[in-house]
N, C-alpha and C positions, 0 to 999 in steps of 0.2 A: 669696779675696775675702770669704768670709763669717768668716772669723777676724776681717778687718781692722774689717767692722762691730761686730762683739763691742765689741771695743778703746773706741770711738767710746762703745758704750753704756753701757760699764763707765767711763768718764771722765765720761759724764754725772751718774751714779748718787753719782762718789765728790765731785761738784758738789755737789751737793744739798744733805747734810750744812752744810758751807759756806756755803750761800747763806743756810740759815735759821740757821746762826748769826752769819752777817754783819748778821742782822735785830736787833740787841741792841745796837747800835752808833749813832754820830751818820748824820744820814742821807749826808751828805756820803763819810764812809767806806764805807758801804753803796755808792754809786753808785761810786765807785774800785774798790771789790773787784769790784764788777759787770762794769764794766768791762775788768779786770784779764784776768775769769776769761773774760769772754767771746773777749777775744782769745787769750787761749789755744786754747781751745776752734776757732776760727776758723782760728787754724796748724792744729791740731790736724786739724782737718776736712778742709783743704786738702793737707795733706800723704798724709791718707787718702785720697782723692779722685783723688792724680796716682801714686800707689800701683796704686788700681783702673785708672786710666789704662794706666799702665803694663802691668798684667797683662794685661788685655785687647788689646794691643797685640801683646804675646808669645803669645796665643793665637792673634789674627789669624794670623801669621807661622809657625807651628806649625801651623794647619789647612792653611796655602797647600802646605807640605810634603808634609801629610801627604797633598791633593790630589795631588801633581804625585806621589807613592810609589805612589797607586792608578794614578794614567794609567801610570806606567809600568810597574807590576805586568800592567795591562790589555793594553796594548801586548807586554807578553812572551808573554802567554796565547797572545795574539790570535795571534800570530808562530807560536807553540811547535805552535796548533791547526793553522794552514796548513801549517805542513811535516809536520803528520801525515796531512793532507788528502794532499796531494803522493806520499807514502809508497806512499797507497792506491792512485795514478791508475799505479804499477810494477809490473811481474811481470818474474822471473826465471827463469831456467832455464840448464839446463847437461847434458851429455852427457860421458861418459868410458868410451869403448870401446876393448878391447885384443882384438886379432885373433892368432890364431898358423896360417900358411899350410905346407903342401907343396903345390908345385907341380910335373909334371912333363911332358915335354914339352908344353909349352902352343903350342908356333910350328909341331912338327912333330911325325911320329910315328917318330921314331930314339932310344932308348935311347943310340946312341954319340954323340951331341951332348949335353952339360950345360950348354950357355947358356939352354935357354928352362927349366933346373929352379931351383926354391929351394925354401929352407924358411928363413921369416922370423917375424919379431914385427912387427905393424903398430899402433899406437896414437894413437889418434884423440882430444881434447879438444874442445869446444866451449860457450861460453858464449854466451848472448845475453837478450835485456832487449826489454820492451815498455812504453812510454810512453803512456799516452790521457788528456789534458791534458783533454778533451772526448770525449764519448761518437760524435761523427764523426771526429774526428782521432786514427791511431797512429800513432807510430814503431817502428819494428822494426829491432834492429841484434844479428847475428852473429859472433862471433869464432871460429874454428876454426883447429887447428894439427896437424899429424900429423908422426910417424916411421916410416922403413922400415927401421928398426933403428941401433941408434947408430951416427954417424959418418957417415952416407950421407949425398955433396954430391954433385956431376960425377962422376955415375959410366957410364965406360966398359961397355957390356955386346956382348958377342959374338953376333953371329945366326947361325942355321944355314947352312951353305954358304959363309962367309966373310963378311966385312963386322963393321959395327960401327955402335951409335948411342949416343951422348950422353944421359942424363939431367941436364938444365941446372934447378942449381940455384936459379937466378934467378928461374923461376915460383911462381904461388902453388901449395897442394895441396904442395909440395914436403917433402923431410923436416926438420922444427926450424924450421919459418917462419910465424910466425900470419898468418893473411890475414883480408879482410874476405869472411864467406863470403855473408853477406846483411846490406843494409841499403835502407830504403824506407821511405815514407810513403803510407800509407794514408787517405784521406779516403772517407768518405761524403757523401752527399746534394752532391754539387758541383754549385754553380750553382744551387744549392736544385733542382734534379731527382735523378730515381733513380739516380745515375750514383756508381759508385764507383773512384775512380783510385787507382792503386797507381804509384807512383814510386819509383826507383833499382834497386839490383840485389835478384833476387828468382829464385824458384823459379816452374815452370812443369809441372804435373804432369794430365792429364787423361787420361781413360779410365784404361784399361791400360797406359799408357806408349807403348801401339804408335807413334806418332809425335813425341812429345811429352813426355819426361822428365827427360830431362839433355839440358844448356845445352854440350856437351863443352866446356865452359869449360877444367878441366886434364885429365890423364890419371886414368882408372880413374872410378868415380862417386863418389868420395866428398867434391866439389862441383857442383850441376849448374845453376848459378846464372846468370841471363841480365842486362844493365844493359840498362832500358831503362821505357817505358810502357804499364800498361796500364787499358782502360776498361773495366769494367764495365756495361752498360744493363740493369739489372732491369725486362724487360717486362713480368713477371707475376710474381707468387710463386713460381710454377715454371718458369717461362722467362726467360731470361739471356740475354746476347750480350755475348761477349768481342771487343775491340778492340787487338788487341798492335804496337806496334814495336818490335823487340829486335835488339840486338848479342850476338850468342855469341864471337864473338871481333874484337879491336882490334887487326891486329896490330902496325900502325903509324899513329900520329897524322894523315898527311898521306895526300894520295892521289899521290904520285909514286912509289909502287911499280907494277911491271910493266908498265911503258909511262904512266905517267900515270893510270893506270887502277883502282889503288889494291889491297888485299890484305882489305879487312873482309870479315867475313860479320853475313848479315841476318834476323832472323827477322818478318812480318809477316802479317798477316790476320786473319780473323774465325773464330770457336769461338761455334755457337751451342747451347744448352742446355736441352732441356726435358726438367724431370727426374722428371714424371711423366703420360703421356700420358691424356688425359680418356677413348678410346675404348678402348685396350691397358692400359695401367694403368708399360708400357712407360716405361724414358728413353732418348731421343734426343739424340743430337749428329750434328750439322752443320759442317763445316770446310771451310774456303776458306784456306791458307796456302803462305806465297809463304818461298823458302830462293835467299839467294842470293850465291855466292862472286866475291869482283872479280880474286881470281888466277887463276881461270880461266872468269872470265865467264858462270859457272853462274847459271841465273836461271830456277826450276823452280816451278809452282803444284802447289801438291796438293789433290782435291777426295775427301773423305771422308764418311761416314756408319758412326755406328755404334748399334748399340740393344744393349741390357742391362737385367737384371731379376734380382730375385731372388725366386719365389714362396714360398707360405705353406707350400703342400705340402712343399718341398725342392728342388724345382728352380732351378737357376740357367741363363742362359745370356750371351751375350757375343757377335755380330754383328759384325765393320767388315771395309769394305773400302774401297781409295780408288785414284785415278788418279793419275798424276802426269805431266804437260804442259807445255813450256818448253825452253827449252835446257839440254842435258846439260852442255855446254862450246862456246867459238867455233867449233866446227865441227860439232856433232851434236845433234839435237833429242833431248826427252826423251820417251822412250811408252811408260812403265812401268807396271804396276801392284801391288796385293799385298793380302792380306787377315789376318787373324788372328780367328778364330773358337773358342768353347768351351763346353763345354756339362755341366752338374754336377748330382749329387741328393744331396741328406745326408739319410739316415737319421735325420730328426728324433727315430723314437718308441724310438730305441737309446742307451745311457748314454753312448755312447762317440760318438754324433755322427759314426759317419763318412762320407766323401764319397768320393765316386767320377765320375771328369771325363773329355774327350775334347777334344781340342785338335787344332786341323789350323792351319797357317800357311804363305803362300806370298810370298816376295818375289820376282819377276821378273828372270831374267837379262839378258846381252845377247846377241841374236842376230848371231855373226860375219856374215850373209851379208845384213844391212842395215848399209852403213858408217856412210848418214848417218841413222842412227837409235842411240840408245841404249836400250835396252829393262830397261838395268839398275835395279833399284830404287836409288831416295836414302835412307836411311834417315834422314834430316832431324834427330831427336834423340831418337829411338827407340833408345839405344842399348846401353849393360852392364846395367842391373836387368831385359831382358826374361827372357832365358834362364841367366842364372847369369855366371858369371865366367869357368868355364871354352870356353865354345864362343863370351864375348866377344874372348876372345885368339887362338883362333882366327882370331879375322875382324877383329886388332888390325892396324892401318895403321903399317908401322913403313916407318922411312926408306930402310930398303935389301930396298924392295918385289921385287924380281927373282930374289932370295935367301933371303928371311928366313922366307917364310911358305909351306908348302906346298902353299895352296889355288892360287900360282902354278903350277901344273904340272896343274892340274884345266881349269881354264876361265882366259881370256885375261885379267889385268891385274882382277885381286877386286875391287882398292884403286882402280881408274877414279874420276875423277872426285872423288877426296877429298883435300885438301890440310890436314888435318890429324891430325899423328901421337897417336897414341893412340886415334884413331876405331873403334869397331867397326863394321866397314860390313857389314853384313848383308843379302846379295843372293843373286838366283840359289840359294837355299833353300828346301827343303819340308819341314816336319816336322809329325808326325802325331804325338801324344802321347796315352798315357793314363797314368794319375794317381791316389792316393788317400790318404788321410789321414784320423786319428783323434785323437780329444781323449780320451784316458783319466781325466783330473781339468782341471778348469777351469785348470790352473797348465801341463800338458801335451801338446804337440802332438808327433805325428808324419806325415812325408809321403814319397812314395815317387811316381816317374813314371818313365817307360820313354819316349824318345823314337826315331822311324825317320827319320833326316835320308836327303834325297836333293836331286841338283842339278837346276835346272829348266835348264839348258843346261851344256854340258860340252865342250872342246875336241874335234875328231875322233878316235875311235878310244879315247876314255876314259869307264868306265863311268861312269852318276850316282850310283853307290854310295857314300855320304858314309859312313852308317854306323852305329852306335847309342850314344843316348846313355842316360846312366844318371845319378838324383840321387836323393840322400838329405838330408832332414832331420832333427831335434831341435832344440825348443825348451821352455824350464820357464822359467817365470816366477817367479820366487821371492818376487818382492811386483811395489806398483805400479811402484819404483823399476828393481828390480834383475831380470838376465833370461839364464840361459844358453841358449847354440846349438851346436849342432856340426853341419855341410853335407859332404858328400862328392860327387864326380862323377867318372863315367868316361866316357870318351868312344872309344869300338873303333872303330878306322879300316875303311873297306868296302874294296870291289875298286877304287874311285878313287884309292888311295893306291897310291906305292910301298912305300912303307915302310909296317908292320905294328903297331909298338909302340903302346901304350896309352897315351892321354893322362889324366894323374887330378889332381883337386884335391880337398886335403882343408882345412877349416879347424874352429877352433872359437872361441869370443867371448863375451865376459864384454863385458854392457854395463849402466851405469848411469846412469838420466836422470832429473833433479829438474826 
C-alpha cells in the first residue's frame, strides 16, 4: 500500500513541470491540458484506490485464517494438555513370579504312594491398572494368569488308597487361562457422608488372616477374591465399621439346585475397627460374620475379638478368639469355638534385629458323643496363607474324602461340612509354635519356627499325637522391584498315624513387581 502512494505522488510531481509549462500558452489551451491532466490523474487515483481496496480486502481474509490457524492450534493444545491431564489420573502395575516346588507326600505319610509327590514350575503374571478420574472415585481392575507347567489341562490325579480326581480345566486360577482376578470401584465420601463403598470383586484380608483372607474362590491362594459389596463407615479417625455382603462362590446362576434350595455360598456381617485405643494404646476389632452354604444348608454366625500392638520397647503381641453359633448342616447345630494368639520381642538395640515369638492356636473338633451338635470349627476363609502350604494339603478337601487323605483314619469325617474341593479346613487342631528371625542387612531376612501339632478330639483308641512340624525361610530383596525366596517345611508324623514317612515341601521364587 505504501508503494502504491509513492506512485500517486511521483505522478503528481512529474504534473507539475507540465502545468507550469502549460502556463505559456493561449488560456483556452491551458484549461484542455488542465483538464486533460486532471482526468488522468483522477483514473489514476481511482485505480489506486481499488488497488488499496483490494489489498485490504486480501488482508481481511488472511487475518480471518490466520484467526481460525490459532483456534485451532488452541484447540490442539487444549486437547493434547487433557490427555495429559488423563495420563496422570492412571497407575499401573504388574507382577511376574516364577515358583519352582518338591512336594512329597502331601495327602499322606507313605513313601510307597507317589500321587500326592511333584516337583513342578509354577508361574504366575499379573497386570492391573488404577483409574481416579476424581480424588473420591477409583477404578481398580486386575489381570492374572498362571501355569503348572506346560501342557497341564484335565488332568487326571491319583489319591492314596485308590480313587481319583479331576483338575477341570474350565476354572479360573487354572493353567494358561487369564482371569479377571480383581476388579471394583471404589468411591469415597457417598452420599456426601463418611462412607466408603467398594464395589465388584475384590480382596478381603484383616487381622492375621485367622478368619478372613482367601475368598476360596479357586484352588491353592493364588486368588482369594470375593464379588460382592462393601461399606465402609469411618466413625472416627481411628474407628471404622466394615459392612460386607459377599459371594465366595457362584456355583450356579439359579436356585434349583439341591431340592430348590440352591448351591451359593455367602459371606456377610460387620468388622468393627479401632486402631488405636485412647486408654491401651492397643487396636481392637470386633466381628459379627455370618458363612453360609445352600448345598448343605450351613448357616453359621461367628462372633470374634481380637487386640494387637506393636510396642516401642519390642514387644509385639496378637490376641483373638471367637465362637461360632448356627447350623453346622440340616441336621446338626453349630458350637465351636477356636483362638490364635502370639506374642514377640525383637531386639531393637542388635544389628541384626532379631525376633523371637510364641504362638499357641486352637480350632475345635467335633465331639462323636453329641450327634446333634457339631463342635467342629468352620474355618470360614481362613485358609492356605495361615500355616504354609504344606500342613494346607494336609487338611486339602479332596473329592474322594474316604481315601485320599489320612487324617480320615485320625478323627471322624476332617472334611464335615465342606462342600468345596480345594478347601483347607482346619479343625480339631492345636499348635503351639516358637519362632525366630533375623535381618542381617536391610535387603536380608531369615526365619526359622518349630511347631507341636496335636488333635483336640480323636477317634477311640487313637492317639492326639499329630506331630512336628518344621519351616524354614529366606528372603533378599535385591531392589524395590526384584526379590528372592527359598521356604522349606517338614512335617514328622506322631503316634496318630499309621504310616511313618516324612511329609516335606521345598520351594524357591523369583518374583518381580513394578
Amino acid at each position: 500500500m505504501i508503494k502504491r502512494i509513492s506512485t500517486v505522488a511521483l505522478a503528481t510531481l512529474i504534473c507539475l513541470p507540465t502545468l507550469a509549462t502549460a502556463g505559456a500558452g493561449s488560456s483556452t489551451d491551458r484549461v484542455a491540458d488542465l483538464e486533460k491532466q486532471m482526468a488522468e490523474m483522477n483514473k489514476a487515483f481511482t485505480a489506486q484506490m481499488q488497488a488499496m481496496q483490494n489489498e485490504i480486502a486480501a488482508l481481511k481474509t488472511k487475518n480471518a485464517e490466520m484467526s481460525k490457524d490459532v483456534a485451532n492450534t488452541s484447540e490442539t493444545i487444549k486437547k493434547s494438555a487433557e490427555a495429559a491431564d488423563w495420563t496422570k489420573q492412571v497407575s499401573l502395575g504388574g507382577e511376574i513370579t516364577l515358583h519352582g516346588y518338591n512336594l512329597q507326600n502331601v495327602w499322606d505319610f507313605d513313601d510307597t504312594q507317589d500321587s500326592d509327590n511333584g516337583d513342578f514350575f509354577r508361574t504366575k503374571g499379573s497386570l492391573w491398572a488404577d483409574f481416579s478420574p476424581t480424588t473420591d472415585v477409583t477404578a481398580h481392575i486386575k489381570l492374572t494368569a498362571q501355569t503348572w507347567g506346560e501342557g497341564v489341562s484335565n488332568t487326571t490325579v491319583l489319591v492314596p488308597g485308590g480313587g481319583s480326581t479331576t483338575i477341570d480345566s474350565a476354572l479360573d486360577n487354572n493353567s494358561n487361562k487369564i482371569f479377571l482376578d480383581n476388579a471394583y470401584i471404589n468411591v469415597k465420601n457417598l452420599l456426601n457422608l463418611p462412607l466408603t463403598g467398594t464395589f465388584g470383586r475384590q480382596n478381603l484380608i484383616y487381622g492375621s488372616g485367622f478368619v478372613l483372607m482367601d475368598g476360596q474362590s479357586q484352588f491353592s491362594s493364588a486368588s482369594i477374591y470375593f464379588d460382592g459389596i462393601k461399606l465402609r463407615w469411618d466413625i472416627t479417625d481411628q474407628v471404622m465399621l466394615d459392612t460386607m455382603y459377599m459371594k465366595s462362590r457362584e456355583n450356579t446362576m439359579f436356585n434349583d439346585a439341591n431340592g430348590n434350595s440352591g448351591d451359593d455360598q455367602n459371606l456377610a456381617g460387620f468388622y468393627l475397627t479401632n486402631k488405636k485405643c485412647a486408654l491401651t494404646g492397643m487396636q481392637q476389632e470386633l466381628y459379627a460374620l455370618n458363612r453360609t452354604d445352600e448345598a448343605i444348608k450351613k448357616d453359621i454366625w461367628m462372633y470374634g475379638l481380637r487386640l494387637s500392638d506393636k510396642l516401642a520397647n519390642g514387644i509385639d503381641y496378637s490376641l483373638e478368639g471367637a465362637i461360632q453359633r448356627g447350623d453346622a448342616n440340616a441336621s446338626q447345630d453349630q458350637d465351636a469355638w477356636g483362638t490364635k494368639l502370639e506374642g514377640g520381642y525383637t531386639f531393637l538395640s542388635q544389628a541384626w534385629k532379631p525376633r523371637v515369638y510364641l504362638g499357641y492356636a486352637l480350632m475345635s473338633g467335633d465331639d462323636s458323643s453329641t450327634t446333634q451338635d457339631s463342635e467342629q470349627w468352620d474355618v470360614f476363609y481362613g485358609g492356605w496363607p495361615q500355616w504354609g502350604d504344606l500342613l494346607a494339603w494336609k487338611y486339602l478337601n479332596l473329592p474322594v474324602p474316604d481315601t485320599a487323605n489320612s487324617l480320615n483314619g485320625v478323627y471322624d469325617s476332617y472334611n464335615a461340612n465342606s462342600t468345596v474341593p480345594g478347601e483347607a479346613v482346619y479343625s480339631n487342631l492345636q499348635i503351639a509354635t516358637l519362632g525366630a528371625s533375623i535381618n542381617p542387612t536391610d535387603k536380608l531376612t531369615f526365619g526359622f519356627s518349630y511347631s507341636r501339632l496335636t488333635f483336640d478330639e480323636t477317634a477311640a483308641g487313637i492317639d492326639d499325637d499329630f506331630g512336628d512340624y518344621y519351616q524354614a525361610t529366606a528372603k533378599y530383596q535385591y531392589n524395590k522391584y526384584l526379590s528372592f525366596s527359598l521356604y522349606g517345611a517338614l512335617l514328622e508324623p506322631g503316634s496318630a498315624f499309621t504310616s511313618q514317612d516324612k511329609a516335606t515341601e521345598t520351594y524357591w521364587q523369583t518374583q518381580f513387581r513394578f
